[in-house]
N, C-alpha and C positions, 0 to 999 in steps of 0.2 A: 686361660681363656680371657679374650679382654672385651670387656661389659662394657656398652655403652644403655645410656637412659634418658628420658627425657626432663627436658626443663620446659616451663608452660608460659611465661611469660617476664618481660621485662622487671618487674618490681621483684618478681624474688630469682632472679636471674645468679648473682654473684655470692649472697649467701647458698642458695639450692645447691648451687655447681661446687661451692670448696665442702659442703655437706657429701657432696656422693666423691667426689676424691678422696675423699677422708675416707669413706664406705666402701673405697677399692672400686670405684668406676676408672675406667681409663678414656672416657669421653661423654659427652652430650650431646643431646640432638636438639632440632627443633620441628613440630611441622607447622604446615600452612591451615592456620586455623582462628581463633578472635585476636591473634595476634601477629604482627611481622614474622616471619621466620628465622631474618637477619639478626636483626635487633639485641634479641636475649642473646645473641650467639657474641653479638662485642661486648655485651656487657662480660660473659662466663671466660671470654678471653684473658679479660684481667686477673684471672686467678691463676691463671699457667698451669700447666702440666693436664692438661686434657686435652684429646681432641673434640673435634668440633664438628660435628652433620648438619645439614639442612633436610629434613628426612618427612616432608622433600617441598621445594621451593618448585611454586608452580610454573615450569616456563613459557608454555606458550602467551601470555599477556606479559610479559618480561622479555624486552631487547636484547640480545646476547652482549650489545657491549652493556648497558646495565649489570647485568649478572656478573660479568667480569670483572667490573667496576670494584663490586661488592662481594668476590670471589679472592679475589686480590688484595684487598683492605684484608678483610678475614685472616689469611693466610700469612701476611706481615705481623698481625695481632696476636697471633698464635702461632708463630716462629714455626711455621712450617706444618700446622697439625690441624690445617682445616681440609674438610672434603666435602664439594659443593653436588649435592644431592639433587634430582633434579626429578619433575616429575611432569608426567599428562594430565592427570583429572581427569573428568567424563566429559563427553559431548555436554551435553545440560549445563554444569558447572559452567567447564568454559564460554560459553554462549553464552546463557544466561546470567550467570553472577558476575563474570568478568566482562564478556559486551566482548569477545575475542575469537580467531578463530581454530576451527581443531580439524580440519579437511585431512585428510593423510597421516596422523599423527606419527606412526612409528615414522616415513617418510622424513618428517616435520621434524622428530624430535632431534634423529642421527645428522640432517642438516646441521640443526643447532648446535651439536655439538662438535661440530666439524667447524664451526663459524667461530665458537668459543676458542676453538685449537688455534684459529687463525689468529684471533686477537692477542691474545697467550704468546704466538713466535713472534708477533710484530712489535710486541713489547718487549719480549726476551731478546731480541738482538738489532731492532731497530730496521729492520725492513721492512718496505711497504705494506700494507695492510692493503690486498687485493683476495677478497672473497666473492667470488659471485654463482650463487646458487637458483634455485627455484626460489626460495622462501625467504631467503635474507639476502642481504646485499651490505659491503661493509669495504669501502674503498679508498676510506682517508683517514687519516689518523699522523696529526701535526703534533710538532714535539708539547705543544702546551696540553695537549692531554694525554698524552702517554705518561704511566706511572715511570716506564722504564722496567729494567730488569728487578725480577724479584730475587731478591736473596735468597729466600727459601723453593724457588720455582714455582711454576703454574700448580696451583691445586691439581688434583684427579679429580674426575670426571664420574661419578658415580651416578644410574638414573632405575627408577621404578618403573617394573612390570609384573604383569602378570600372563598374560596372554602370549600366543607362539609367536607371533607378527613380530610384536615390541622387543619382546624376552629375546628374539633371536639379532636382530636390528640393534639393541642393545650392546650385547656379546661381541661384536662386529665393529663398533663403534667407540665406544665408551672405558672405561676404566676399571669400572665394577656393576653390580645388580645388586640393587636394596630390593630383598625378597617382600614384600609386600607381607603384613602383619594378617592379614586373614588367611591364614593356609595351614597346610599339617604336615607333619611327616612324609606322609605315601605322593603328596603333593608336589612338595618339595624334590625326592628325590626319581619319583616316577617323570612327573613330566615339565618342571621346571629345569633341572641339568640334563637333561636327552636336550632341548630346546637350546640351552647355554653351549652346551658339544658341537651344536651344527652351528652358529652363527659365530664361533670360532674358527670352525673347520674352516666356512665358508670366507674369511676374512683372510685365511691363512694366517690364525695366529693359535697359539699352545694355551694353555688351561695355568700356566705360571704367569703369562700378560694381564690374568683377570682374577679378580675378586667379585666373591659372593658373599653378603652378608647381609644374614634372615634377620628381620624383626620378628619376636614373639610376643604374643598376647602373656602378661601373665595376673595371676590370680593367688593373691596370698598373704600373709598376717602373720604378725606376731602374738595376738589375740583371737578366742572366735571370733567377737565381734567384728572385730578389723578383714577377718579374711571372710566373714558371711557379706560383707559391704563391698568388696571386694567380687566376690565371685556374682554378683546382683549387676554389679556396675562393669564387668567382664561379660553378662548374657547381652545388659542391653546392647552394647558396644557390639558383639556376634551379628543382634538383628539386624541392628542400623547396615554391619557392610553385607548380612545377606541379603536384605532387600534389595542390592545393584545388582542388574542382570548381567556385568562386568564381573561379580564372584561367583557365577555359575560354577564356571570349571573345577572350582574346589571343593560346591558342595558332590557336582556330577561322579568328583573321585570318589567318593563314597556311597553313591546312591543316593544322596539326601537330595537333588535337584528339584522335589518337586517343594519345599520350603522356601526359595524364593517369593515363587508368583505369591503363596500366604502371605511371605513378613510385606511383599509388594504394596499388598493391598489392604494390610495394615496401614501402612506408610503415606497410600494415597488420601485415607482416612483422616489421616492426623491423630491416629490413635498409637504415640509412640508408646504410650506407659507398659500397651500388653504384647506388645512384639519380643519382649522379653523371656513372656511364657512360654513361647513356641520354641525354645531351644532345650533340647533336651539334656541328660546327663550328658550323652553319649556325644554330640556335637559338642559340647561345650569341652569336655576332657581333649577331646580330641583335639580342636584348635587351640584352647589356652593351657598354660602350663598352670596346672592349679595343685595347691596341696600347701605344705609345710616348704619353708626355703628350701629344704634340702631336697624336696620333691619336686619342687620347681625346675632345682640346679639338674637333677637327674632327666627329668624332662627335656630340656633342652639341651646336656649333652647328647641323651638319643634321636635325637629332632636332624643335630646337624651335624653328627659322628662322619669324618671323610670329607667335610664341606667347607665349615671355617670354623675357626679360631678365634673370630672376633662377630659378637651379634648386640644385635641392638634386643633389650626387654622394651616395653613397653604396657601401660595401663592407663584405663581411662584417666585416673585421679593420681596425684603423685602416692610412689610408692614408699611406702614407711622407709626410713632410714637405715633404721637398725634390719628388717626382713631383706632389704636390699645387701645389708652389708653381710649378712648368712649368707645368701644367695652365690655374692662372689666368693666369699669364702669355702663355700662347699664346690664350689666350680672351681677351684682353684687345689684344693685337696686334692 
């Protein structure tokens, strides 16, 4: 199975990344968070032999030729082994943190990635660049800004959902689906791949044109200490995305949906420190992979057993080196 993980910021960017190659990562990600998303991602290029995620770069306040710009670069840097991750955010976010807009989004998003496509052929073989959609518009492209053909080809197209709208719009559109890290098992294969089935169907394309590849929450140590800090900093991190009434449908798969409106109104408080406590054994087992590496590893091949073969871990704080390198190790047994 090939592990990818995250890397958190520029400054430990190039050491972090030849640290988890070493640890038997076969890539790193990044998300959109106090740091660029890109950035750590040229830096971790320089160390070869990993791939590369944006997981996930927010597009609607980003131009598709931007993204391409920087899609492109990536994929030259990393001889072929970037994959440009792509994501919505909420209404609030976008409006309010970014000043951008989000009307239609799944609509919005399958444009863009139809606009990206465009960009991508008119560099790959030198014809006109004539896109014209509802939400972009992209009609010239002179040889002084064309990269030209890429050696390694256009990146693939990977984008986050969660919801039927996106999730199927997705499937239909794009290259792969980054399972979104707050979910679970019965989530996953209940009603995220029934959703992934129709917007294939409906595209007329087969279940071998597409890639799904889950992120998991996970919780674990080589130490108690390390894995008691660990599964503390795995509850808060549950609160924070049960609070969006965007992760309803996951807690709804299990009956937990009235736990929202609580961590909500936490949240409206500014009482993050005790939204923590409202998560029980039982939700927290359930969404993170918690326990010993090997518990971990077992965890998440039952998660995604018939799915894929390649997932992203994920934890709020980087994860220990050496529990990382069990992890792939027993996943790999």
């Amino acid at each position: 199975m090939q592990v990818m993980t995250a890397i958190y910021g520029p400054g430990e960017a190039i050491e972090r990344s030849r640290q988890l190659r070493e640890a038997g990562a076969s890539g790193v990600f990044t998300f959109e968070g106090p740091h660029d998303v890109f950035t750590p991602l040229t830096l971790a290029a320089t160390v070869g032999g990993l791939d590369l995620l944006t997981n996930v770069a927010i597009a609607f306040p980003r131009n598709p030729i931007h993204l391409a710009h920087q899609a492109n670069d990536l994929q030259l840097l990393s001889e072929g082994r970037f994959f440009l991750g792509l994501g919505t955010q909420i209404r609030t976010q976008i409006e309010k943190r970014f000043g951008a807009d989000f009307d239609r989004p799944a609509a919005r998003m399958s444009e863009l990635v139809a606009a990206l496509r465009a960009i991508f052929h008119a560099w790959e073989t030198g014809e006109r660049l004539d896109f014209r959609g509802e939400f972009y518009r992209h009609t010239l492209m002179t040889p002084t800004f064309s990269p030209g053909s890429n050696p390694y080809g256009p990146p693939p197209i990977y984008v986050g959902a969660l919801g039927p709208v996106l999730t199927k719009a997705v499937a239909a559109s794009a290259d792969g689906l980054l399972v979104m890290p707050f979910g679970t098992k019965r989530y996953l294969h209940e009603h995220v791949m029934p959703r992934v089935r129709d917007g294939l169907d409906a595209a007329g394309r087969g279940e071998a044109d597409f890639a799904v590849l889950p992120e998991i929450i996970v919780a674990t140590g080589t130490t108690e200490e390390e894995y008691q800090r660990a599964l503390g900093s795995a509850r808060t991190l549950i609160a924070f995305y049960g609070s969006t009434p965007a992760y309803v449908p996951v807690l709804a798969a299990h009956g937990w949906e009235a736990l929202q409106p609580e961590l909500h109104a936490l949240s409206k408080q500014g009482r993050w420190a005790e939204m923590g406590g409202l998560i029980d054994d039982e939700v927290l087992r359930t969404i993170v992979a918690c326990g010993t590496p090997k518990e971990v590893a077992a965890h998440v091949r039952d998660r995604v057993d018939g799915i894929s073969e390649r997932i992203c871990l994920y934890q709020p704080s980087p994860i220990g080196i050496d529990a990382f390198a069990e992890i792939t190790a027993a996943l790999d047994s």
